[in-house]
C-alpha positions in Angstrom: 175.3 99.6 51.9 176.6 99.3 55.1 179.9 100.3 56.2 181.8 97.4 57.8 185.0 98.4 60.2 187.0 96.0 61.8 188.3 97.2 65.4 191.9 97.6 65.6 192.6 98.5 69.1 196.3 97.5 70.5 196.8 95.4 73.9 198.5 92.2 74.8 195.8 90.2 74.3 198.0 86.9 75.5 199.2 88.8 78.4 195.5 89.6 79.4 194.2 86.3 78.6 197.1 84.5 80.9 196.2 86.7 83.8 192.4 86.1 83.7 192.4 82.7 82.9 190.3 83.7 79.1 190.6 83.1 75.3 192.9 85.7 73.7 189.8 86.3 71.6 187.7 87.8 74.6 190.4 90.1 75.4 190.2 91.3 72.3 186.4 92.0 72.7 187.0 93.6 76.6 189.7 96.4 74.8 187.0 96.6 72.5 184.6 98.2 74.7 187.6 100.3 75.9 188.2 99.0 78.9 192.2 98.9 79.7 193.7 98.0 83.0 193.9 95.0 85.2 191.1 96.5 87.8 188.9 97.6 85.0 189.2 94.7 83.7 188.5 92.6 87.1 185.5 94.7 87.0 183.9 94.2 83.7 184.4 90.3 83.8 183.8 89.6 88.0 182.1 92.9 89.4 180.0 92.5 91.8 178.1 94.9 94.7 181.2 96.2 96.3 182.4 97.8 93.0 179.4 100.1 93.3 179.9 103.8 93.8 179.6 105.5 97.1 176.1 107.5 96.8 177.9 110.2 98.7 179.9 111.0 95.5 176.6 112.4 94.3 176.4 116.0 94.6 173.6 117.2 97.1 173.0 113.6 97.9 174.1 113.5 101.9 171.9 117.2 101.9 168.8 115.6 100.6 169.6 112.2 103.1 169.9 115.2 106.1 166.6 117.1 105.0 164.9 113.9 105.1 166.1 112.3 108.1 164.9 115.7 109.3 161.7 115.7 108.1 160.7 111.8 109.1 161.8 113.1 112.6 159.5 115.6 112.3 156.3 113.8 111.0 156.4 115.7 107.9 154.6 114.6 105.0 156.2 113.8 102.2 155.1 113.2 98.8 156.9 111.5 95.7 156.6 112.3 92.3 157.3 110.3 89.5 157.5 110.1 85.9 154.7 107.4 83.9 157.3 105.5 82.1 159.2 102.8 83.9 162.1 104.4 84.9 159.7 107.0 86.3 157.6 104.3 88.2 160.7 102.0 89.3 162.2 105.7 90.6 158.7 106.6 92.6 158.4 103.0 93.6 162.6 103.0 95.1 161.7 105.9 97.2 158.3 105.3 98.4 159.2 101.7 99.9 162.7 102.9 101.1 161.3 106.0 102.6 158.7 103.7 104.2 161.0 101.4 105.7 163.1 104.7 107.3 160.0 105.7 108.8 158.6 108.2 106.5 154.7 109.4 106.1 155.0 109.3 102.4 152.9 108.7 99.3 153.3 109.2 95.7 151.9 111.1 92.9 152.4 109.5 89.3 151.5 112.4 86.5 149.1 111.2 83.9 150.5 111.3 80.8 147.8 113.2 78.9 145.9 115.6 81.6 149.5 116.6 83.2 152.1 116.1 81.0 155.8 114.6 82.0 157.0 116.0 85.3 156.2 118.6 87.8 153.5 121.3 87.0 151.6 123.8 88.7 148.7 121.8 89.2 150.5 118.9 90.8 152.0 121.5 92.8 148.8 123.3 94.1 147.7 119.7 95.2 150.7 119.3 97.0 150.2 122.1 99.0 146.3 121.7 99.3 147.0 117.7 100.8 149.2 119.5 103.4 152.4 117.9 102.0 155.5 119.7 103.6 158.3 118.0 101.0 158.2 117.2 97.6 160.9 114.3 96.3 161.2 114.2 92.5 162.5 111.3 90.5 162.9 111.0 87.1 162.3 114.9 86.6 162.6 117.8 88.1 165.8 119.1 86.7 163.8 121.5 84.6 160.9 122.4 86.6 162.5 126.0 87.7 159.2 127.6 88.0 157.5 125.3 89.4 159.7 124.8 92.0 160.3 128.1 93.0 156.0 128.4 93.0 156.7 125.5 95.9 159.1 127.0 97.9 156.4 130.0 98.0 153.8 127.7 99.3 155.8 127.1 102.0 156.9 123.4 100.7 160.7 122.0 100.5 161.7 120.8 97.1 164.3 117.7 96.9 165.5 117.1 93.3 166.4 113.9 92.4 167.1 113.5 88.3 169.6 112.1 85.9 168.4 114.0 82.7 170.1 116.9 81.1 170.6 120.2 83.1 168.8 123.3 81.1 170.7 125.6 79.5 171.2 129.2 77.9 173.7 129.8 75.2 175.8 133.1 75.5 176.8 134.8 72.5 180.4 133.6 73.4 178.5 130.2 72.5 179.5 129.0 76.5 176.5 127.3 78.1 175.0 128.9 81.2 173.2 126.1 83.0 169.6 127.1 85.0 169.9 124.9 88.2 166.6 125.0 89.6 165.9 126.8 93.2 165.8 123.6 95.4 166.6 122.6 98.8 168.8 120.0 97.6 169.9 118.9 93.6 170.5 115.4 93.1 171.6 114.5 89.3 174.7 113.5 88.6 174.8 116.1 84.9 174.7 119.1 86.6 178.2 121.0 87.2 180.6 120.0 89.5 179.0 116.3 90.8 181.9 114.3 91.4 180.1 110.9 90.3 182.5 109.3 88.2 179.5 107.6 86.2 177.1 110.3 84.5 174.6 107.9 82.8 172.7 106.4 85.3 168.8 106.7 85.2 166.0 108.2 87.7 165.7 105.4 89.6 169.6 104.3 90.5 169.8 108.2 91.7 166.7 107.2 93.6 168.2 103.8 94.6 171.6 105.6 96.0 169.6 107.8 97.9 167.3 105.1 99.6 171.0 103.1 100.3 172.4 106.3 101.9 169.4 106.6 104.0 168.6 103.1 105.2 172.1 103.2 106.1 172.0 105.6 109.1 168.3 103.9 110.3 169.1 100.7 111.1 165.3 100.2 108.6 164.1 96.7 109.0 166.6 94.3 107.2 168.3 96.8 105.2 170.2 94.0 102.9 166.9 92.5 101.9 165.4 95.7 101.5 168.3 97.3 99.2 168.8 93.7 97.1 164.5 94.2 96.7 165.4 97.6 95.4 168.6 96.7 93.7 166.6 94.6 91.0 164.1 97.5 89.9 167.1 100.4 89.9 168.9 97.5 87.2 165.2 96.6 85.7 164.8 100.2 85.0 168.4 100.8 83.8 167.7 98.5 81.1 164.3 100.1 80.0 165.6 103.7 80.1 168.7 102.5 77.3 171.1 103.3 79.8 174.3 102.1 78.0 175.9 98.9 79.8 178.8 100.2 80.6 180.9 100.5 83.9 178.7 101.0 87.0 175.4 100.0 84.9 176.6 96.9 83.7 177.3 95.7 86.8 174.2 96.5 88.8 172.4 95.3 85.8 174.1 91.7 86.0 173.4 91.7 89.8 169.7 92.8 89.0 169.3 89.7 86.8 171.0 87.7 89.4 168.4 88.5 91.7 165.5 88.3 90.0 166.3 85.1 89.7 164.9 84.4 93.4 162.8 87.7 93.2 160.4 88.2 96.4 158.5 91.2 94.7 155.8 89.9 93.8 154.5 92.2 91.0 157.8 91.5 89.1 157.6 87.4 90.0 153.9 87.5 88.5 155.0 89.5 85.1 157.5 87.4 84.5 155.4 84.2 84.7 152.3 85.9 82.6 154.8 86.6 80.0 156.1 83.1 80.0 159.7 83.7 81.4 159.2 81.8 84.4 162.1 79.2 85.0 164.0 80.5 82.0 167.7 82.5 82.2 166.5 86.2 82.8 168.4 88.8 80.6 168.8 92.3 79.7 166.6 91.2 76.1 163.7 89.8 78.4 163.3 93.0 80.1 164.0 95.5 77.4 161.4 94.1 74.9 159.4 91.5 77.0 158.8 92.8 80.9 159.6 96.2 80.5 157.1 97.3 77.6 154.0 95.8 80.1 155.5 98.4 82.4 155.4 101.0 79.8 152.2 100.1 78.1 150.0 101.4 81.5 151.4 105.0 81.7 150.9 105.0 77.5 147.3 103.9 76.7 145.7 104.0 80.6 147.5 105.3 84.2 150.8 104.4 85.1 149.4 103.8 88.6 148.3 100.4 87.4 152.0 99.2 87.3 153.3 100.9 90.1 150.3 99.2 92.1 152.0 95.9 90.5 155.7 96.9 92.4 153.6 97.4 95.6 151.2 94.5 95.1 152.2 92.3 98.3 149.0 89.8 97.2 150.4 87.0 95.0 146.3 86.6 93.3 146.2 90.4 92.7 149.5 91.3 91.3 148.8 88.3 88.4 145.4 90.0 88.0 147.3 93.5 87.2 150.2 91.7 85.2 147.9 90.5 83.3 145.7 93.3 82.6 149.7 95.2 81.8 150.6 92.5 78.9 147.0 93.0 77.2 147.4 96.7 77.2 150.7 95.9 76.0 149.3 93.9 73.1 147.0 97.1 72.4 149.8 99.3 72.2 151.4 96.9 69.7 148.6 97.3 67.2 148.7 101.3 67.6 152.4 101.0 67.4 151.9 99.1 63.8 148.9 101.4 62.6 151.3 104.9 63.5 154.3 103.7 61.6 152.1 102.7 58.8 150.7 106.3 58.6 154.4 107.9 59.2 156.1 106.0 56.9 153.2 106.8 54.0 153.4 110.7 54.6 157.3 110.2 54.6 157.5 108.7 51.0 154.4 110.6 50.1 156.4 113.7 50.4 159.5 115.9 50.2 159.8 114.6 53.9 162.4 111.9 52.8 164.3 114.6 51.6 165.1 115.7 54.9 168.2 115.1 56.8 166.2 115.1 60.5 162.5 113.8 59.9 159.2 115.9 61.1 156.4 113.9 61.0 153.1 115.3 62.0 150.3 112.8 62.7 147.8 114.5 64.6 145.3 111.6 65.1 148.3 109.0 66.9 147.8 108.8 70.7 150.4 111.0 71.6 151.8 108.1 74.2 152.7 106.2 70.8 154.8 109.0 69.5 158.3 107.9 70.7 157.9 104.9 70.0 156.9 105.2 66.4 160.1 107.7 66.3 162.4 105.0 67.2 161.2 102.7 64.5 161.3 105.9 62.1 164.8 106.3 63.2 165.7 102.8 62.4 164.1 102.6 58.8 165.5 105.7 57.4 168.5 105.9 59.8 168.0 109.9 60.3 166.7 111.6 63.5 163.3 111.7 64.1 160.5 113.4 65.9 157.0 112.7 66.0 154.6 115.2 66.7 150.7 114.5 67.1 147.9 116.3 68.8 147.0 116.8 72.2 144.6 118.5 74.2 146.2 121.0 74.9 148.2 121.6 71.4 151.0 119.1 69.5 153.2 117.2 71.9 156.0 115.0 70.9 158.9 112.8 71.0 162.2 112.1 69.0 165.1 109.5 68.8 168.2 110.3 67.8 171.4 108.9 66.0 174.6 108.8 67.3 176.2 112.0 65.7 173.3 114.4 66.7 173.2 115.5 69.8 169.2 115.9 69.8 168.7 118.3 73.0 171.2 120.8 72.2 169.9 121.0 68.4 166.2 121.3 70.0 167.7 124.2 72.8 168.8 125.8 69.7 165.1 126.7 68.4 163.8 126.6 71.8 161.4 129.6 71.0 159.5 127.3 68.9 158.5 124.9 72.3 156.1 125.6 74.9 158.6 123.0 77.1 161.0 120.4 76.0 163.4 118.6 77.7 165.6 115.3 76.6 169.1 114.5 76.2 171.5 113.4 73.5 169.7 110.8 72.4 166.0 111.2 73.1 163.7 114.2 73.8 160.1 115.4 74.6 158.2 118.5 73.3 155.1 120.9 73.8 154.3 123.3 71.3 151.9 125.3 69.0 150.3 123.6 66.1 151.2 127.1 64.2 155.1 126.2 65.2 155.4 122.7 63.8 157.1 123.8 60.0 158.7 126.7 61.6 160.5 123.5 64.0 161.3 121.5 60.8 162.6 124.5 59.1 164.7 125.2 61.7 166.4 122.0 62.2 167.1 121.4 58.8 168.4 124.6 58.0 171.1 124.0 60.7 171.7 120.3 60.6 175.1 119.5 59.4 174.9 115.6 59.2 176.4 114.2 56.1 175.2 111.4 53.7 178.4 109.3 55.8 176.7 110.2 59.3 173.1 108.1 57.9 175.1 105.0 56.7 174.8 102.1 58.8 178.1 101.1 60.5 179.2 97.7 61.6 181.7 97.5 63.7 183.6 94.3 63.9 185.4 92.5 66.6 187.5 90.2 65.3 187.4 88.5 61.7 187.8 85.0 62.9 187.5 82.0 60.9 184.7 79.6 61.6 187.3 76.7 62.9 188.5 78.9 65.8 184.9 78.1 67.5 184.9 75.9 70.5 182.2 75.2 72.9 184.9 76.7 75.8 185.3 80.1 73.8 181.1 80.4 73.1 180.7 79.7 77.1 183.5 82.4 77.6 181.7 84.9 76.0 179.0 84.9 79.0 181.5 86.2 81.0 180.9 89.2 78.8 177.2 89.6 79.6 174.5 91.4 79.8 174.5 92.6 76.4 172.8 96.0 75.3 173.6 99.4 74.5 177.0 100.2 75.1 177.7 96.7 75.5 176.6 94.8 72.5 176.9 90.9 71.8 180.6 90.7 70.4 180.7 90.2 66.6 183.0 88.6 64.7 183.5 88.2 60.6 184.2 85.9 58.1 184.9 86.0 54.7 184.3 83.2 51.4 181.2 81.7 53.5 179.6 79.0 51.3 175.7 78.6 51.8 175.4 74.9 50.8 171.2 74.4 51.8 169.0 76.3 53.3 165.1 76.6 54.6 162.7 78.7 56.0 161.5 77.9 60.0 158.6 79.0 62.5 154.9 79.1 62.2 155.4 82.9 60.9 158.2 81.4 58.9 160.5 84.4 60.0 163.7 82.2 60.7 166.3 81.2 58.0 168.4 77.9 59.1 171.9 77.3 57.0 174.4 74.7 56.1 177.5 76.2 55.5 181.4 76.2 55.4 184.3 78.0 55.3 186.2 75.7 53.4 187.6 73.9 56.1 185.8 70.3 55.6 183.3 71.1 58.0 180.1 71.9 58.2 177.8 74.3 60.9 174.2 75.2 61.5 173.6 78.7 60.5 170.4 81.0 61.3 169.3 84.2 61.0 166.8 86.1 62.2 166.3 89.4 59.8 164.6 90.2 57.0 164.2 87.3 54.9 162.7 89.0 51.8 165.5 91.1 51.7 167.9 88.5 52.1 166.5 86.4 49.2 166.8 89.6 46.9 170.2 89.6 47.8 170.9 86.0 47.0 169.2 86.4 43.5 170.9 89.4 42.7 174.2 87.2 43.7 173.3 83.6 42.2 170.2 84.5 40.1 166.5 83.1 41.0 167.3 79.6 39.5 169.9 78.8 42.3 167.9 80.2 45.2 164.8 78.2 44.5 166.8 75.2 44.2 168.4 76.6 47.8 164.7 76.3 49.1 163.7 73.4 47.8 166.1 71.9 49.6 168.5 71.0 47.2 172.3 71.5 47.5 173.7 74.9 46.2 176.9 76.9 46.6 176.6 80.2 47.5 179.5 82.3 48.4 178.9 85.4 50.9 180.9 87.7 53.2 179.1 87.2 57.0 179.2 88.9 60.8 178.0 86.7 63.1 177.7 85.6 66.7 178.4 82.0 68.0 175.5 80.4 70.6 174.8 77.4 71.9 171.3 75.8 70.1 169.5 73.5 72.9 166.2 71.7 71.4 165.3 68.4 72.8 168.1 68.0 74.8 170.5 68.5 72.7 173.5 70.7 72.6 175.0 72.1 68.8 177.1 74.9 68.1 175.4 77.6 66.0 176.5 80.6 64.1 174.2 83.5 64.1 174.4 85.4 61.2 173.7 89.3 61.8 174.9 91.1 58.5 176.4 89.4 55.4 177.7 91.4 51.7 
């Protein structure tokens, strides 16, 4: 069962809520998510553009901005490349229309997912040098691309890094970490050693974005606020799709982003949003996390992730609807894989002494290798252990793994390094090459060092305040927008309440996957209660509590009394234009 902890931070939560004008309740919430102090507080509830770092606190960044000012002087050719997921593409899409807009001969290069693999390699590098390209700009990679880098420089081309993933690294038998900077002209990430950027986890294409802001800012390029508010809203779209946490500088660009795109004049991302049906509704980080932003994924999975950079560039209003299009149908594909993988994983797992295991190996040659973190992630969720998913390539097993939040995934994985032909990653997610013969030797290996405990797999709920259900005002649910967007590092506040009694109850939605509630606390009065979990494991729940008899009668919509423990989140229901409080229930006991 999981493990519920109620947060017991310290502030003056009527001090803070005097001073900003809030509920005492939503302080509570802001100290939280550990943020303490009037500015940072300003910041988290009004932030706004100018509480954006300077880009010239990124190490190397005013080097690379001089190198390329140099080379669009010059003529130089210069040639982007990407990654195929959508950080990748938003990255490669920042710089190829900022560097445009400076002046730049530039085009791009997006790797394919199967016939090159993520990030630089020596083929895209021979290319490069064969098309008469003088600079190479990475985004999204690069970081770990030593050799090929240096193979560059002795081709006679200039290498600009611009990355936000882990810096490789060596571990000394005095167990310190010697870090393997690659050999080029310029390093932008803000990981590596000694980058004064006070805000590490931003992804590929905000490095990318900071860099097109520096530049455009010494050119006089076009309309530089239009272009940099165009770019602002990929940098935030892409945040969101990465899992960058919503904290601190994220959260902020990310609220701007959805501001924007709002009144959008890209029309690739106008035309996804209307073929996914979010056209004229309120944008937020949800929508593109597991609407928009898995269309953008689906390309560079099951086809070429040149179909949805095309989509960015798309000035045609009839074409880019074409592509979004053909992006949510290969999204719909990859769905269907997605179901069929986790099928298979999950039978070899329980077929097994797999489930044994405290981080999860599953080999399943015959997935498209694209699918692999994705079917990780949902691995990772049912059994609550890290997970990697290895299938088949063509040129020998490639993989991906998600991580929980006590394993540090890429220093485990550098750990056993011999067994990879190339990895790369970071704390939370990682990506693999390696010999069939290798795969038990990698399972062996992480096992026989992993130190997680039976405590570390539990499922933990942390709770923000318990607060009765009477507390709830329209004024306090509104409030809690102010706390917005909600995501990783930033999740919807949730509050607790004890002695909940179900009084009637039944089952919603053409794939009846809703639950709607009457309840109350004991207070006299009643509210609308729904959730949206598992229902079949809710109703084992309630018979185990008030036996089959009493939850049937619960369903056939006769009036029971059922007493449970609930976390929840207040919203707002609007249905035919009506307005009605409503309690979201997210876990109960």
């Amino acid at each position: 069962m999981a493990q519920w902890f109620i947060a017991a931070k310290k502030a003056d939560f009527n001090g803070i809520a005097e001073r900003f004008h809030i509920d005492p309740v939503v302080a509570r919430i802001i100290r939280n998510r550990d943020v303490v102090g009037d500015e940072e507080i300003r910041k988290y509830l009004w932030g706004s553009r100018e509480d954006l770092y300077d880009p010239g606190l990124l190490k190397d960044l005013d080097k690379a901005v001089g190198l390329l000012r140099e080379k669009i002087a010059q003529g130089a050719k210069i040639r982007i490349i990407g990654d195929y997921d959508a950080d990748g593409i938003c990255a490669a899409y920042i710089l190829v229309r900022g560097l445009s807009a400076c002046g730049a001969v530039v085009d791009t290069v997006i790797p394919h997912r199967i016939k090159d693999g993520y990030g630089l390699n020596d083929a895209l590098i021979g290319e490069a040098a064969k098309d008469g390209v003088d600079t190479i700009v990475t985004c999204d990679n690069g970081i770990a691309a030593g050799e090929q880098i240096a193979l560059a420089g002795e081709l006679g081309m200039t290498v600009i890094v611009t990355d936000h993933h882990e810096v490789p690294f060596e571990e000394g038998a005095d167990g310190e970490h010697r870090f393997l900077l690659p050999e080029a002209a310029a390093v932008v990430d803000p990981k590596q050693e000694g980058c004064p950027y006070p805000f590490k986890n931003i992804c590929g294409a905000v490095v990318a974005y900071k860099l097109v802001q520096r530049l455009a800012a010494g050119t006089g390029a076009g309309k530089t606020g239009d272009l940099l508010e165009e770019l602002l809203e990929i940098a935030a779209f892409a945040t969101v799709c990465d899992v960058m946490e919503l904290r601190d500088e994220n959260r902020i660009l990310v609220k701007c982003g959805l501001e924007s795109m709002k009144h959008t004049k890209n029309e690739g991302l106008k035309a996804l949003i209307e073929v996914c049906g979010l056209e004229g509704k309120e944008l937020s980080a949800y929508h593109i996390g597991f609407v928009l932003g898995p269309c953008m994924n689906a390309t560079g999975r099951l086809d070429t992730a040149k179909r949805a950079l095309a989509l960015l560039q798309s000035r045609d209003r009839a074409e880019a609807v074409g592509i979004a299009t053909e992006l949510k149908d290969l999204n719909e594909s990859r769905k269907e894989l997605t179901l069929e993988g986790v099928c298979q994983a999950v039978e070899l797992i329980e077929g097994s002494r797999l489930k044994e295991d405290r981080v999860l190996v599953v080999y399943l040659p015959e997935v498209h290798e694209s699918l692999a973190g994705i079917i990780a992630g949902r691995i990772r969720e049912k059994y609550g252990k890290p997970a990697f998913v290895l299938t088949m390539g063509e040129d020998g097993v490639k993989g991906s793994g998600r991580s929980i939040e006590n394993y540090h995934m890429y220093e485990e994985m550098t750990a056993c390094r011999e067994c990879f032909t190339k990895y790369g990653g970071h704390k939370m997610a990682a990506g693999l090459s390696m010999e069939k013969e290798k795969v038990e030797e990698f399972r062996r290996k992480l096992n026989g060092r992993c130190l997680l405990t039976e405590e570390d797999f539990e499922e933990k709920v942390h709770i923000d305040a318990a607060m009765p259900l009477d507390y709830l005002t329209r004024s306090l649910v509104e409030q809690l927008a102010l706390l917005e967007p909600f995501g990783v590092g930033n999740g919807k506040p949730v509050f607790a309440q004890k002695d909940v009694h179900i009084m009637g109850g039944r089952i919603l939605g053409k794939n009846r996957n809703v639950g709607k509630y009457s309840i109350t606390d004991g207070s006299g009065r009643y509210y609308e209660m729904v959730y949206f979990g598992d229902l079949e494991a809710f109703r084992g729940f309630l018979v185990q509590k008030a036996g089959a008899y009493m939850v049937n009668r619960l369903y056939c919509g006769e009036k029971v009394d059922i007493p449970i423990s609930i976390t929840y989140y207040p919203d707002i229901n609007r249905y035919g234009g009506r307005e009605s409080l409503q309690i979201v229930m997210q876990h109960y006991r």
